[in-house]
C-alpha positions as CSV (number, residue, x, y, z in Angstrom):
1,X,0.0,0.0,0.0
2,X,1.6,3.3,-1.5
3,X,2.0,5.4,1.5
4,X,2.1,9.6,0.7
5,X,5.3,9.7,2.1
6,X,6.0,13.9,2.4
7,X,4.1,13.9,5.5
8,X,6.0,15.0,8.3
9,X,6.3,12.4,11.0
10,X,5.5,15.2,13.3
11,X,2.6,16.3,11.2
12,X,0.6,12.8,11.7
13,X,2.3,11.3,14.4
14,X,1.3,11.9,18.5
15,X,2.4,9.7,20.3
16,X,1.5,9.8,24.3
17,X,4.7,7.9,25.7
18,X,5.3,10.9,28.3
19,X,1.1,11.3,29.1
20,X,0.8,8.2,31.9
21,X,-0.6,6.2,28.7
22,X,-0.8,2.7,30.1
23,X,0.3,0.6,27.0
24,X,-1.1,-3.0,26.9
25,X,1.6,-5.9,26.1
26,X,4.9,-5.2,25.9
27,X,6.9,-2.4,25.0
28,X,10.0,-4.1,24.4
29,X,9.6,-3.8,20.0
30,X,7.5,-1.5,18.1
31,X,5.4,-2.1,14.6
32,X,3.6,-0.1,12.0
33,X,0.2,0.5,11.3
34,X,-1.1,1.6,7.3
35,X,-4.4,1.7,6.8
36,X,-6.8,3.3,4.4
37,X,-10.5,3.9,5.0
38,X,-13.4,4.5,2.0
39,X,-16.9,4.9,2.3
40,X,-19.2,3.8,-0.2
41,X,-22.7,5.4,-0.6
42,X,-25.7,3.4,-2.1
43,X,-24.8,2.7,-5.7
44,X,-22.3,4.2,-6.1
45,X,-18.0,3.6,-6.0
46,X,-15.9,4.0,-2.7
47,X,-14.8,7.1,-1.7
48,X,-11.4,7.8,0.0
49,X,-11.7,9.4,3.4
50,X,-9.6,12.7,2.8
51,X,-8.1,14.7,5.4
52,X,-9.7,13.0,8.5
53,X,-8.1,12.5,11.8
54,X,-7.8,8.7,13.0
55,X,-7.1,7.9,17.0
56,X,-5.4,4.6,18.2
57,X,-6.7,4.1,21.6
58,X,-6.1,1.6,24.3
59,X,-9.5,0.6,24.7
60,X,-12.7,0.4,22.2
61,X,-14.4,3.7,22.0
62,X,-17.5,1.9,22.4
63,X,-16.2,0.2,25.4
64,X,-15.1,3.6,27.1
65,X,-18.6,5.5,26.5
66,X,-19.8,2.7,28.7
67,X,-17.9,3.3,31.2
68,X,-19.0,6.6,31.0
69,X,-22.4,5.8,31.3
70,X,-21.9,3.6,34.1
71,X,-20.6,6.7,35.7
72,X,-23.1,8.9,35.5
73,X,-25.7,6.5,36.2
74,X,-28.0,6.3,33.1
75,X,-31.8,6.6,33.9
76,X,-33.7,3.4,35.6
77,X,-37.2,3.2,34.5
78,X,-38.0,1.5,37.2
79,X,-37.0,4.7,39.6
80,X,-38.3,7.0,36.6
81,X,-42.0,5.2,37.2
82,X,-41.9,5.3,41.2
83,X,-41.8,9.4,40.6
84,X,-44.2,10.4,38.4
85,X,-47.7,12.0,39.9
86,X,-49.7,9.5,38.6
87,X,-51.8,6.8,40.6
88,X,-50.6,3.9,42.3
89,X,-52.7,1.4,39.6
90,X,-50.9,3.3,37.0
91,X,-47.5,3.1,37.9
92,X,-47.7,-0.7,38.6
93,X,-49.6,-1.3,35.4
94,X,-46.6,0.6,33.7
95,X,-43.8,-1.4,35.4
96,X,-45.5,-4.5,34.2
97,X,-45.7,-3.7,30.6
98,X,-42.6,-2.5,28.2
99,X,-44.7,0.9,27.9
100,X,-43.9,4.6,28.4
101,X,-45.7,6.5,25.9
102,X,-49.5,6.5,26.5
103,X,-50.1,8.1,23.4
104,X,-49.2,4.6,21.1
105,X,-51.1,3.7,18.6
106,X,-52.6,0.1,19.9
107,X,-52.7,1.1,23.5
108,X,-56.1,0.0,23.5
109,X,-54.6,-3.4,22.6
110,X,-52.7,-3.5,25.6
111,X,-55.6,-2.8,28.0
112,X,-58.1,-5.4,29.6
113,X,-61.4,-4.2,31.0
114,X,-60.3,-4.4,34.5
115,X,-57.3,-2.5,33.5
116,X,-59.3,0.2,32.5
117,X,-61.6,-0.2,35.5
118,X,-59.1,-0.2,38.0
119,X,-57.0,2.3,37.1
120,X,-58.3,6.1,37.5
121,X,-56.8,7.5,34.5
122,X,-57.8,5.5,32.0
123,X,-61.5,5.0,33.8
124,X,-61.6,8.6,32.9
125,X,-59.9,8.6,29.2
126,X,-62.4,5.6,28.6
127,X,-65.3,7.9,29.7
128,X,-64.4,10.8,27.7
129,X,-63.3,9.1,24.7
130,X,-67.1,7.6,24.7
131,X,-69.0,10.8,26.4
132,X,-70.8,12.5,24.0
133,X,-74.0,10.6,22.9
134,X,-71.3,8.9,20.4
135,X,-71.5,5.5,22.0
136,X,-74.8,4.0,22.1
137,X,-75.9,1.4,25.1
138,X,-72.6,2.2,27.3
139,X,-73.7,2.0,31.1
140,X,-73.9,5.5,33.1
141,X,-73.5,5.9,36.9
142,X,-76.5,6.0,38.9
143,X,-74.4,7.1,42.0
144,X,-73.5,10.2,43.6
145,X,-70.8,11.8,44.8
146,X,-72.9,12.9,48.2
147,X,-73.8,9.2,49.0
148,X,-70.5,8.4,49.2
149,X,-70.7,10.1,52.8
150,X,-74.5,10.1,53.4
151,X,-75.2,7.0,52.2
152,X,-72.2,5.2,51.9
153,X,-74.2,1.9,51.4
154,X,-76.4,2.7,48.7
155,X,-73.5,4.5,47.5
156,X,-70.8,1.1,46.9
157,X,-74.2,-0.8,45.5
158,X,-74.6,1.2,43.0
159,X,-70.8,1.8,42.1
160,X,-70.7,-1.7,42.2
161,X,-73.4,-2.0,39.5
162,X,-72.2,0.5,37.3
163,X,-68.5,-1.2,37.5
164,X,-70.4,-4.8,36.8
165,X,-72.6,-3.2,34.0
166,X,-69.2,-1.3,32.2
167,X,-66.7,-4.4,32.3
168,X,-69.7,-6.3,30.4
169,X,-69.9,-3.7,28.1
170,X,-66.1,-3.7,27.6
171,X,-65.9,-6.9,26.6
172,X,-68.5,-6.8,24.5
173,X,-67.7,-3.8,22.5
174,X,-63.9,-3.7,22.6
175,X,-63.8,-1.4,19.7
176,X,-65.2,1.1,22.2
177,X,-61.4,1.0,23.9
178,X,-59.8,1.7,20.2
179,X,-58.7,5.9,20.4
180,X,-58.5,6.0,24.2
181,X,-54.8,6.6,23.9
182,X,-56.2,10.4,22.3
183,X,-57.6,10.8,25.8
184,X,-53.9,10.1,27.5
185,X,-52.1,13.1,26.3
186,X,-52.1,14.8,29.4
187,X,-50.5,12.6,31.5
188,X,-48.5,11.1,29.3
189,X,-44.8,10.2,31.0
190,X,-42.7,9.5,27.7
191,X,-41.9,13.3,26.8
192,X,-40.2,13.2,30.2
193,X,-38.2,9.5,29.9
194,X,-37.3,10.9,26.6
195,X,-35.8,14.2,28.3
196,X,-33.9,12.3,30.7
197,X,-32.4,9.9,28.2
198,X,-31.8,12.2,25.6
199,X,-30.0,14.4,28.9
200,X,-28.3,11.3,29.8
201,X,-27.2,10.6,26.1
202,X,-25.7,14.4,25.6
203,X,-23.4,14.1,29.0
204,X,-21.7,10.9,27.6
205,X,-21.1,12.2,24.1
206,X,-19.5,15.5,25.6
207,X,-17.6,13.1,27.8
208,X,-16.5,10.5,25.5
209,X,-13.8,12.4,23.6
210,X,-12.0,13.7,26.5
211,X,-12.0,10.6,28.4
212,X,-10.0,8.9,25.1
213,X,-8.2,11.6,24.0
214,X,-6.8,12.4,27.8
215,X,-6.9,8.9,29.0
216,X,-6.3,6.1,26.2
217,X,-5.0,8.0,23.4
218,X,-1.9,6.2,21.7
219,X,-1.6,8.5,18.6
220,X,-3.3,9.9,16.1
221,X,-3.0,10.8,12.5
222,X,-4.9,12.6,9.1
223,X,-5.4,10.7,6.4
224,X,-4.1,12.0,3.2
225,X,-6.2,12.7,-0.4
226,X,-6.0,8.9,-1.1
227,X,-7.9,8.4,2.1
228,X,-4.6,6.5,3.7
229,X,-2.3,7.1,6.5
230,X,0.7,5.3,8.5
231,X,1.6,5.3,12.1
232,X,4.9,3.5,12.3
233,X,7.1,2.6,16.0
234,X,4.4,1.9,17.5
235,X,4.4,-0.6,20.5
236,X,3.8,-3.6,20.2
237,X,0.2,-4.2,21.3
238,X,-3.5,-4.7,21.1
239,X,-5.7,-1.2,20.0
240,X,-8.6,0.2,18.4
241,X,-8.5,2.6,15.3
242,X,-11.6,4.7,16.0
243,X,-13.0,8.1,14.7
244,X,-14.6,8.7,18.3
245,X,-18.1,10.4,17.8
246,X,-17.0,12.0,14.1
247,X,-18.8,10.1,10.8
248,X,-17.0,10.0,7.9
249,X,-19.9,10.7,5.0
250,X,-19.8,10.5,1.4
251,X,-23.1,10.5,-0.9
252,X,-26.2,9.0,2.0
253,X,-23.4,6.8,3.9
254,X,-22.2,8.2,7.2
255,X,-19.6,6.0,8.8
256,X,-17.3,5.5,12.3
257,X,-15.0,3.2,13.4
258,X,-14.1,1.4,16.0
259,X,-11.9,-1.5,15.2
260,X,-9.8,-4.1,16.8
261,X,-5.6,-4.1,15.5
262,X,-3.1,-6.0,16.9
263,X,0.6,-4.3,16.5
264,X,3.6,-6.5,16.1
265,X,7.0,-6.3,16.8
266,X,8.9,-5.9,14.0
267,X,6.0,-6.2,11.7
268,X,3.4,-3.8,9.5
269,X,-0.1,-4.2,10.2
270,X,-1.9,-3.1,6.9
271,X,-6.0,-2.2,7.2
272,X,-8.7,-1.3,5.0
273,X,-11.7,0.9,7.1
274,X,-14.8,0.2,4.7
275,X,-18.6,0.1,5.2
276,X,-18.0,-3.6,6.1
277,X,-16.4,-2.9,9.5
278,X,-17.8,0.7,10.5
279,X,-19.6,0.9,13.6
280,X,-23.4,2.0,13.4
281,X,-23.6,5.6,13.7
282,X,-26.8,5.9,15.6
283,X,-26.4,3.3,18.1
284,X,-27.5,4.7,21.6
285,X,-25.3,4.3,24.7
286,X,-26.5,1.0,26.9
287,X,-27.6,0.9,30.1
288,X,-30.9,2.8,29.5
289,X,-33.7,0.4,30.9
């Protein structure tokens, strides 16, 4: 692999020998590393990277946004749920199911009639999305609010009814449930989730860079107009060529890398950094649930 060989060592090469880099291996021989990176859009021939900076780290970039976001604790749903104003029969109903946003298309799926008997909120969502005079036959309350303390009896009996009456009417007209998640706007919790994840996400990719530049950086180079660079004495070791947060793009392809290299003594270690082993672009952090 031609290598554009007018590069300055001290234009490509940074090397962090005298920065507390702990080196993995030995560092008893050195190698080199050449590598050259293209991206290829849809249909169309590889493009050379030009003019982009590569970084040789100690440890996968991947790996150390992790440990990042172990660090600053990423947000448990579980805690998330236990806070929100809503009612008790709420928050356990959305513990049990993989469900934040209230406002899915197919809640209505997801509901049972003594889900939506049970639980306040979407008692009332139920009511309204059906008030109106639009649904025909659904049960009213006889009850009253004052009998609850005047007549307390006569009050339950009749709740008791109504309840009875509704569930049967439930089942038997599930389409009635279809649109209630219209009705669940207001208290919906997934703008919030989203917030804090989306919060969560932004302090590990402001973090990310620093922690590999300052803590596991090796060296780093530009690649020239053929899209190709070389790192040579090296030591000898295991490492990761990555492009941290930055995407390389070239037509609708927007690529990073974060690939495994093993340097030997002695030896050149010759890549090629294609579509084939980029790393997805979008991929969130972990540790969100």
């Amino acid at each position: 692999m031609k290598i554009m060989r007018d590069l300055s060592l001290s234009s490509i090469l940074v090397l962090s020998l005298g920065a507390g880099v702990a080196f993995p291996q030995s560092l008893s021989g050195t190698g080199t590393l050449e590598f050259a990176a293209y991206v290829s859009p849809t249909a169309a021939k590889p493009e050379p990277v030009r003019d982009f900076t590569f970084y040789v780290l100690t440890k996968s970039y991947e790996d150390i946004k992790h440990e990042i976001a172990e660090a600053n604790g990423a947000p448990n749903r579980e805690k998330f749920i236990a806070a929100l104003k809503l009612s008790p029969e709420l928050r356990e109903w959305l513990k049990t199911h993989e469900v934040l946003d209230l406002t899915m298309p197919g809640l209505d799926k997801l509901l049972t009639a003594d889900d939506i008997l049970h639980i306040p909120e979407v008692l009332l969502a139920y009511q309204r999305s059906n008030s109106g005079g639009v649904t025909n036959g659904i049960p009213k309350p006889k009850y009253k609010d004052a009998d609850k303390t005047e007549n307390p009896a006569k009050y339950e009996k009749q709740h008791q009814e109504y309840f009875t009456a509704l569930k049967k009417f439930i089942q038997g007209h599930p389409e009635t449930v279809a649109g209630i998640e219209l009705e669940m706007d207001g208290i919906n919790p997934a703008r919030k989730w989203a917030e804090a994840q989306n919060s969560f996400k932004r302090r590990v990719r402001q973090q990310a860079p620093m922690q590999a530049q300052t803590k596991y950086l090796v060296a780093k180079v530009d690649t020239n107009l053929e899209g190709r660079a070389s790192l040579p004495r090296l030591p000898a070791g295991s490492y990761w060529v990555s492009t941290l947060d930055l995407d390389a793009g070239a037509g609708d392809s927007r690529l990073k890398w974060d690939v495994p290299i093993t340097i030997e003594a002695g030896k050149t270690t010759r890549i090629e950094l294609t579509n084939l082993n980029a790393a997805d672009p979008f991929k969130a952090p972990e540790a969100l649930h």
